[in-house]
N, C-alpha and C positions, 0 to 999 in steps of 0.2 A: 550399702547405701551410697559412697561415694564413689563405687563402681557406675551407677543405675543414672544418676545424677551427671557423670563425666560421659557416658552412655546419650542420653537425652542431647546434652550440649552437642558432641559429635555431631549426632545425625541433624539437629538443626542447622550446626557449623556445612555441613557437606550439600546440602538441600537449601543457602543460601542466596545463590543465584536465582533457580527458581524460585521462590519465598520472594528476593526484592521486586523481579519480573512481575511474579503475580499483583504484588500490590502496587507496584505503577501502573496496571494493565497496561503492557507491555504491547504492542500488536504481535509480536512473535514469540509470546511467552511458553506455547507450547513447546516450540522451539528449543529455548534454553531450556525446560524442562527434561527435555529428554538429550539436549548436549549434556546436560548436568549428570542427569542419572546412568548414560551413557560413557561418558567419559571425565566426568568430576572423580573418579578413583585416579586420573593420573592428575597429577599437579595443573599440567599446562592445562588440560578441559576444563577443570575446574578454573580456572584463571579467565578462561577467554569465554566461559557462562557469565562468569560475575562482571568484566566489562563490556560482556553483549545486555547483560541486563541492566546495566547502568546509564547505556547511551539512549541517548533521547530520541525514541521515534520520529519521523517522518512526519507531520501533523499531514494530512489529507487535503487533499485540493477541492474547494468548493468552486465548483464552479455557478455562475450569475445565474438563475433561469430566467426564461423569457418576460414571465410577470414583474420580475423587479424593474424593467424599463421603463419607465415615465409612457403616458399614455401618448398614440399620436407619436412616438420617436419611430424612424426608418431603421430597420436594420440592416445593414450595410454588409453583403454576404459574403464579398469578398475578405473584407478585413475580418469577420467572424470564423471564417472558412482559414484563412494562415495562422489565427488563434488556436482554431483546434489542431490544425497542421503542428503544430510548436507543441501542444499537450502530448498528442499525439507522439512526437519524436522524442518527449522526454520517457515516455512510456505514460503518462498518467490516463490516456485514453488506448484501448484496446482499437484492431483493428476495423469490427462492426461497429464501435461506438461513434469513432469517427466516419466512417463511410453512412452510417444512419445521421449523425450531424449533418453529415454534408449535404444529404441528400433533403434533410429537411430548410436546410437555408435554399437550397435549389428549386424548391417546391419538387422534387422527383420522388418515386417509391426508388427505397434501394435497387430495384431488380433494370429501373428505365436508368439509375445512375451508374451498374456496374455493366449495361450495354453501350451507355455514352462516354465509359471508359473506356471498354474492349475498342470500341471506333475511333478515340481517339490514337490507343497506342496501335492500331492494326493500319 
């Protein structure tokens, strides 16, 4: 009985990291799941699951959409356009997200905005 019992704790004690991950939901909780089940047998993994599942996510970047603008406001495309530029370089926008942004403050389809590029750098 005190085998089954010391048994139990174990495998919760080893499966800790993931367990805290999970129930923060974690954005990379799969992640530590499987640094845990992968490498929680040696000390240091298990160490560096349990303070990857500890630290506090990233919170996600909302960005404004256009409906939140007060009615009748200009949008001003150039200052909108170094906004994404800025999202962009931190990585929180992809590189078709921002060339699709850009091209909508442009009034252009993607396809007139990445030939008004080729012309510009040719």
């Amino acid at each position: 009985m005190l085998f089954t019992v010391f048994f139990v704790f174990s495998i919760a004690f080893y499966f800790l990291p993931g367990i805290i991950a999970s129930i923060r939901g974690h954005r990379q909780q799969l992640a530590i799941w499987i640094v845990d089940i992968l490498l929680g047998w040696t000390f240091i993994g298990w160490v560096v699951a349990l303070v990857w599942a500890c630290t506090t996510p990233d919170p996600p970047i909302l960005l404004p959409s256009p409906a939140s603008r007060p009615p009748g406001a200009r949008v001003d495309a150039a200052s909108e356009i170094e906004r994404y530029a800025r999202l962009h370089a931190t990585g929180a926008l992809t590189d078709t997200e921002f060339a699709a942004k850009k091209a909508q403050l442009l009034g252009l389809t993607p396809g007139e905005l990445a030939q008004n590029d080729a012309a510009v750098e040719g």
